[in-house]
C-alpha positions, 0 to 999 in steps of 0.5 A: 482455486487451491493455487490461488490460495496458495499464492495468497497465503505465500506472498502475506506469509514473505510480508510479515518479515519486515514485520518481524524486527529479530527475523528481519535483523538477523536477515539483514546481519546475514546478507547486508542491507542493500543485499536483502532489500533487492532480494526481498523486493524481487521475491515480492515482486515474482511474488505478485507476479504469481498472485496475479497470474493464479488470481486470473486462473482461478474459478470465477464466481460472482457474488454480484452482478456488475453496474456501471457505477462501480468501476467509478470507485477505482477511479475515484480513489487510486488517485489518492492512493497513488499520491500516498504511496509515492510520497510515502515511499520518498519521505523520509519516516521513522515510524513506517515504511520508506525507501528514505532512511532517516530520524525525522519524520517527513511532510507526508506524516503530517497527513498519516504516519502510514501512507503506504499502508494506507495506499494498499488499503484504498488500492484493494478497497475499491478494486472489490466493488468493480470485481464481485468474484468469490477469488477478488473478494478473497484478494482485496479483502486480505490486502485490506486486513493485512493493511490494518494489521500493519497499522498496529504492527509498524506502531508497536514496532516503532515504539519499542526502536524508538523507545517511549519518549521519542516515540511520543515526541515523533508521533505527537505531530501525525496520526494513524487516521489520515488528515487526523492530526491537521484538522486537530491542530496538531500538524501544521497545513504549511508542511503539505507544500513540500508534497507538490513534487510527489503529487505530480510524479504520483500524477504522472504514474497514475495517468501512465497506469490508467492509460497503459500499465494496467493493461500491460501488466495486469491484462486488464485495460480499465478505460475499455472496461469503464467505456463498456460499463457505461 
């Protein structure tokens, strides 16, 4: 348990960089951008890696019984989670996190302007209920905390780059809570047709996950866990 504790608070510790504007800055002036995006996606990744591994040496002690109904919920949200994340990662948006640079903020804004935040958010949500450990319940629980802090952090942050007009200008036309600014008329429904391509490769990775990457690189097979539930 004192590992696993230790892995958690270290890999939230190296994720409040990007959150950190003048950290990150003078990060990125010492190594050069592309230089600290590698580093600081092979520390994230080796991060993990020991997140993971220390999660599956801990004490397990359940908090309650498993059912069958609750290795539905993964199933039922990591689709959309998927989606988020991918799309989120390939549009372009000046007001959170992604792999695109640029000025504008692209399609997936118009559903939130925090996708990949809210992917981690229902990635650990609905992994709690399949998993009732004392060590799952302390991991997904801080990935959900630390996925609503990062709304208001990545908000304020934006605001203070982009300065108070534009970021009202850019911001007017998405919304923090998804769907939000569509079913108030402030996005437009049209925009989502551009989010076809990102809906299919995030299609793809999920079906690969579910039906291999999980168990080849979590350990955990969630079809056999799912066929023995039921």
């Amino acid at each position: 348990m004192i590992e696993f504790c230790a892995a958690l608070t270290t890999f939230l510790v190296a994720h409040l960089i990007p959150a950190s504007r003048g950290l990150r800055a003078r990060l990125i002036l010492l190594m050069g951008r592309t230089a600290y995006l590698t580093v600081y996606s092979i520390l994230s990744l080796g991060l993990l890696g020991w997140l993971i591994v220390a999660a599956q040496r801990a004490e397990t002690v359940w908090l309650w019984d498993p059912a069958p109904w609750q290795w539905h919920v993964p199933f039922i949200a990591m689709p959309m989670a998927t989606f988020l994340l991918v799309a989120g990662l390939l549009s372009a948006n000046p007001l959170s996190i992604s792999l695109r640079g640029g000025t504008e903020p692209g399609p997936i804004t118009t559903i939130t302007r925090h996708p990949v935040l809210w992917a981690f958010l229902i990635w650990a949500a609905a992994h709690i209920p399949p998993n009732g450990t004392v060590v799952a319940l302390l991991l997904f629980g801080a990935m959900v905390l630390f996925s609503l802090l990062g709304f208001v952090l990545l908000d304020l942050k934006a605001r203070k780059r982009l300065g108070p007009e534009r970021w009202q200008m850019v911001a007017a036309g998405t919304s923090i809570l998804p769907f939000a600014a569509l079913l108030s008329g402030r996005a437009q429904w049209r925009a989502l047709r551009a989010l076809v391509l990102p809906a299919l490769i995030a299609l793809a990775v999920y079906a690969w996950f579910v039906l291999q990457g999980h168990a080849l690189l979590i350990g955990l097979d969630p079809l056999a866990g799912l066929a023995a539930m039921g």
